[in-house]
C-alpha positions in Angstrom: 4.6 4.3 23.4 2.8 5.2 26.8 2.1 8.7 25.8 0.7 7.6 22.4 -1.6 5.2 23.6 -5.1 4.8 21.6 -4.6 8.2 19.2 -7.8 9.1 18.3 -8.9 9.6 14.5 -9.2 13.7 15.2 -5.4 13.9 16.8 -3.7 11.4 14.0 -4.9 13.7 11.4 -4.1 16.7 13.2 -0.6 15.4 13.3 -0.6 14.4 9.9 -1.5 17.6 8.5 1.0 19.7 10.5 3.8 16.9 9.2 2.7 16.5 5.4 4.8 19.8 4.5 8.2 19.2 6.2 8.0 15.6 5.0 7.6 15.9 1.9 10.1 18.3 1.3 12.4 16.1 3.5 11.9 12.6 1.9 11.7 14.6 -2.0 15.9 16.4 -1.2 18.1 16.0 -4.5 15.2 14.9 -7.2 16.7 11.9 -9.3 16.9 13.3 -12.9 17.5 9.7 -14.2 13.8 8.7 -14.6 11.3 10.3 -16.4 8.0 12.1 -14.7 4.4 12.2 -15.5 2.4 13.5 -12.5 -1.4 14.0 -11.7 -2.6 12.1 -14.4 -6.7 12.3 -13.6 -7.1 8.0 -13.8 -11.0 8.9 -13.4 -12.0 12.1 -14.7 -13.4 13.8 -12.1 -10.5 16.0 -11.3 -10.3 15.5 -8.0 -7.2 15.4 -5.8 -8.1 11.9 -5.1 -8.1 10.6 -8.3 -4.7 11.3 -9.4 -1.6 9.3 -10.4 2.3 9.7 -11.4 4.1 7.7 -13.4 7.4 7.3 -13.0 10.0 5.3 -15.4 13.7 5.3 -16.5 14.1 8.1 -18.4 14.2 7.5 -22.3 12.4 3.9 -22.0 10.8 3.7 -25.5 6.9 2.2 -25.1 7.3 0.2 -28.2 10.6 -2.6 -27.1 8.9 -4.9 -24.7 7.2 -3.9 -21.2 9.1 -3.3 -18.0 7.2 -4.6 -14.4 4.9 -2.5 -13.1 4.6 -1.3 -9.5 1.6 0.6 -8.3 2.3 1.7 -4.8 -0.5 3.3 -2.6 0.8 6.2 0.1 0.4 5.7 3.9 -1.4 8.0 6.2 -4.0 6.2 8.2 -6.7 6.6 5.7 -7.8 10.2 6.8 -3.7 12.3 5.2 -1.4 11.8 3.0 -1.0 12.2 -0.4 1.3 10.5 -2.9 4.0 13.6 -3.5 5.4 12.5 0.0 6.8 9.0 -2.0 8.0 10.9 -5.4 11.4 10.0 -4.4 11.0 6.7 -2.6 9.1 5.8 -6.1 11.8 7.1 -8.0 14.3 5.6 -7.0 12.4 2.1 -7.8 12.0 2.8 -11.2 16.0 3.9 -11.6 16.2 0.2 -10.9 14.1 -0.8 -14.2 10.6 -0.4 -13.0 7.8 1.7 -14.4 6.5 2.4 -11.2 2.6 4.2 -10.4 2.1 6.6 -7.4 -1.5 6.8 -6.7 -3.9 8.8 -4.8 -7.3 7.5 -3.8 -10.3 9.2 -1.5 -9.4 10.1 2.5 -11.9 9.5 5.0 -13.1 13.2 6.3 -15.1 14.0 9.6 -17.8 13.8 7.6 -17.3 10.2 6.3 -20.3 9.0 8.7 -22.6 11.2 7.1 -21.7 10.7 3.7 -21.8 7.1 4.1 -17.8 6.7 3.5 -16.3 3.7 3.5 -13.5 0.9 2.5 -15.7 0.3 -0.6 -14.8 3.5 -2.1 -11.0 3.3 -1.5 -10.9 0.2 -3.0 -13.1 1.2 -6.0 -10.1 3.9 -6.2 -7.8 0.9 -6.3 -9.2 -0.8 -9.0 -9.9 2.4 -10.8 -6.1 2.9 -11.0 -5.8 -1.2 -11.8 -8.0 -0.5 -14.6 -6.3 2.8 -15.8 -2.9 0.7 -15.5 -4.5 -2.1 -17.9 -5.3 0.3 -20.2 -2.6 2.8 -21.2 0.6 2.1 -18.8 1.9 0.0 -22.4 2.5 3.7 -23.5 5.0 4.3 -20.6 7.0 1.3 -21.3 5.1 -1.0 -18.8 4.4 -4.5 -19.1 0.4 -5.1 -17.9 0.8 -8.3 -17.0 3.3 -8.4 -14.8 2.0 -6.1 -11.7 3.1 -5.9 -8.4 1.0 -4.1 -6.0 2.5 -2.1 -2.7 2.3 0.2 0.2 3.2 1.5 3.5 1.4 1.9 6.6 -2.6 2.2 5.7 -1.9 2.3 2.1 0.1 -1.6 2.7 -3.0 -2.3 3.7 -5.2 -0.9 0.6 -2.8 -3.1 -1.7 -2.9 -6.6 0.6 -6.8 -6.1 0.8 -7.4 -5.4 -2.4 -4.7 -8.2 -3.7 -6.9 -10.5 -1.7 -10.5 -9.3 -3.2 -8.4 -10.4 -6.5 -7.5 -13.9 -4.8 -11.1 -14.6 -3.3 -14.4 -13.5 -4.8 -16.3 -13.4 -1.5 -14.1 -10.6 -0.2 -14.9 -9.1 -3.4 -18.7 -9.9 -3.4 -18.8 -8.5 -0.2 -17.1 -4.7 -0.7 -18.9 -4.8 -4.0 -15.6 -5.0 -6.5 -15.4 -7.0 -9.5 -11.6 -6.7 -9.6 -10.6 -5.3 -12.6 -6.9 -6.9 -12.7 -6.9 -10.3 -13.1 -5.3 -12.8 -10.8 -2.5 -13.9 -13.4 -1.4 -10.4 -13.7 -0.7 -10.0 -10.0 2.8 -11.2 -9.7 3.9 -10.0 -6.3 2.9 -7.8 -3.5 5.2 -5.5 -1.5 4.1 -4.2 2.4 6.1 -2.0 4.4 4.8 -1.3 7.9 1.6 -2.7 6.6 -1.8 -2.6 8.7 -2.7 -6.3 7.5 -4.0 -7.6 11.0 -6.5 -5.9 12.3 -7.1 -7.7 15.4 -4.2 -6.1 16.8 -6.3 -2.8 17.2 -8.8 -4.3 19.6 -6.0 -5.1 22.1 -6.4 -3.4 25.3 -3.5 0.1 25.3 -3.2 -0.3 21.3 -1.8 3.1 19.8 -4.8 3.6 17.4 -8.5 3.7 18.6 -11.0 1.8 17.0 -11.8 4.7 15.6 -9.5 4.0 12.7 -11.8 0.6 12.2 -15.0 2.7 12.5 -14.0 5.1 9.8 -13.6 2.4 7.1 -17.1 1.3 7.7 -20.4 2.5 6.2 -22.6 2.8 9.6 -21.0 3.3 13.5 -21.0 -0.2 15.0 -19.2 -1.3 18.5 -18.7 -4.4 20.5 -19.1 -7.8 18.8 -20.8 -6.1 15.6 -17.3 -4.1 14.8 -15.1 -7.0 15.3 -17.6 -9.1 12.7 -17.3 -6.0 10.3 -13.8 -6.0 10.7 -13.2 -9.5 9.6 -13.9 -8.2 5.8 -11.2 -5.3 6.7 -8.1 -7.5 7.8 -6.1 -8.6 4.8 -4.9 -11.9 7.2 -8.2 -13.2 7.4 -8.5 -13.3 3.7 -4.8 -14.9 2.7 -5.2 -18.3 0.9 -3.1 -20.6 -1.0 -3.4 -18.6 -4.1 -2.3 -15.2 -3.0 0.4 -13.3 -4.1 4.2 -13.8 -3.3 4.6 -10.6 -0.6 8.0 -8.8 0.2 7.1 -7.5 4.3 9.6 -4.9 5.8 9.1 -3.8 9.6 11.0 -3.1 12.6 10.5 -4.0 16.0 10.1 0.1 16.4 6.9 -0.2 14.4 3.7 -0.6 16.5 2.4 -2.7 13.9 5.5 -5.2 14.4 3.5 -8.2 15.7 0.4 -7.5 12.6 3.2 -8.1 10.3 4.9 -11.2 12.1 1.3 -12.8 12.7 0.9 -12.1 8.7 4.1 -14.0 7.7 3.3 -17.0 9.9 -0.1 -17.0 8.2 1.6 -16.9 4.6 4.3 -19.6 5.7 1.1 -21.9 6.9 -0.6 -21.6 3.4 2.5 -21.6 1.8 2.3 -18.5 0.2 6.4 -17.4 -0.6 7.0 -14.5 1.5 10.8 -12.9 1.6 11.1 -10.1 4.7 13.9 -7.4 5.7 13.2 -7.1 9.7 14.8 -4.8 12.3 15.8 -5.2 15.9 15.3 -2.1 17.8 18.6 -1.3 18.2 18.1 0.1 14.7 16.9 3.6 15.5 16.3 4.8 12.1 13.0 2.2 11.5 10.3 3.7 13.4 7.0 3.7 11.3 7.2 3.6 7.3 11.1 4.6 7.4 11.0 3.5 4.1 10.0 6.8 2.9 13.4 8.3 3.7 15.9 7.2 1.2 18.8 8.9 3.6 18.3 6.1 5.9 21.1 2.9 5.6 18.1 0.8 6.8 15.8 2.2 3.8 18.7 1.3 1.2 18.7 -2.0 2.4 14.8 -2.3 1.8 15.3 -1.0 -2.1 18.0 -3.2 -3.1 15.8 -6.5 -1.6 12.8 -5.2 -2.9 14.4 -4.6 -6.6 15.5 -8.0 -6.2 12.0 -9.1 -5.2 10.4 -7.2 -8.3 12.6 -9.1 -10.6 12.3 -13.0 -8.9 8.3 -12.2 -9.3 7.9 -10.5 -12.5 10.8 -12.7 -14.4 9.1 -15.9 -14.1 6.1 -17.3 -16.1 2.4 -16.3 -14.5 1.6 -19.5 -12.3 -1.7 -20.6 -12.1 -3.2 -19.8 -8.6 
């Protein structure tokens, strides 16, 4: 952890990069053939990278005999890498357990995000772009629209928590400009794995990322008190009310965002909000950050049969009224 301390933006996506390849091919060993695949589906029409999605479902799922749940996961990579072909697999496997499930891509910050006026806004425009694209056709692959469950690990945990809480509250909405296009009802259940929800563990003095990673997400550079105010509207906790979503949390005591997610589930057991968690010790060494991706892993294995089971408690019951 020492040598790590405060990574800036430049070496995390440096590292990233030179990882993307051999992870990938990694995590993506011995393809299931039992579902079926539909990749780079353009959910915008622009045809960029950015704007692309998979679906993945149980293979031979006819569209036309009810809808199966729906999870839309959103890839990890501290908002500058990563792309969803890294989670094929993970997401694969989900929907051999009865789920059509939605890999998405969405817009990276770049060096040049502070002069093209980059910012959380348009990731989670992407988000609901997808939501919207989901509303619209995913009834053709099988998928039920109305029973959604939103996910992600690392950065992209923290796209789906912040964008479930726009849908909970509309002055996080007002405020990043979204008029949600999935409705609160439909939102059965969110799913976080090594999430970034608390942002004010970044500020802490010898944090591993700088605030860098907090500057990036925001349209113009700010510092001191002015950052930690404009990071308020960036920290899912700070937006978690009676009315969110139940939310699945796996971490590990190996993940430097352990204490974000603990301080996360003591804010969702205060509101009330149900939350079911798979933790680790650190005497598991195979949970360092977003193991979850590796579907070798015991630990990982563990994770899918909870969160299958989580899918199925959230989705099988009636909408509630939030």
């Amino acid at each position: 952890m020492t040598v790590l301390k405060r990574v800036p933006v430049w070496a995390w996506r440096s590292l990233m990069a030179a990882l993307a390849g051999s992870e990938s091919r990694r995590f993506n060993r011995d393809p299931l053939t039992t579902v079926d695949y539909e990749k780079d589906i353009d959910f915008v029409g622009d045809g960029i990278r950015g704007h692309r999605l998979d679906v993945i479902r149980p293979a031979g799922v006819p569209s036309d005999q009810g809808g199966l749940p729906v999870y839309v996961y959103f890839h990890g990579g501290g908002w500058t890498s990563g792309d969803k072909a890294v989670l094929t697999k993970y997401c694969a496997i989900q929907a051999e357990g009865g789920v059509v499930v939605v890999n998405v891509n969405y817009r990276l910050a770049t060096r040049l995000s502070l002069l093209t006026g980059f910012s959380i806004r348009h990731v989670l425009e992407d988000a609901d772009a997808a939501l919207a694209w989901v509303d619209d056709n995913i009834a053709r692959y099988g998928g039920d629209p109305s029973r959604i469950v939103l996910g992600g690990d690392s950065a992209g945990g923290h796209i789906s928590a912040l964008y479930a809480a726009a849908v909970a509250d509309s002055g996080l909405a007002d405020h990043h400009g979204l008029e949600p296009r999935l409705a609160l009802d439909k939102l059965r259940g969110l799913v976080q794995h090594c999430s970034i929800v608390d942002f004010s563990v970044i500020f802490e003095r010898g944090f591993i990322l700088g605030l860098g990673f907090i500057q990036i997400l925001l349209p113009g550079k700010l510092s001191g008190l002015a950052l930690r105010a404009a990071a308020h509207f960036l920290s899912p906790i700070e937006w978690v009310r009676h009315n969110y979503p139940p939310v699945f949390v796996t971490t590990s005591e190996r993940d430097y965002f352990y204490r974000a997610n603990l301080n996360f589930v003591e804010r969702l057991h205060r509101l009330g909000v149900p939350v079911d968690t798979v933790f680790y010790s650190r005497a598991s060494s195979n949970t360092s950050h977003t193991w979850q991706q590796d579907s070798r892993f015991p630990e990982s294995q563990e994770v899918y049969r909870r969160l299958r089971l989580f899918i199925e408690a959230v989705t099988s019951r009636p909408a509630l009224a939030r």
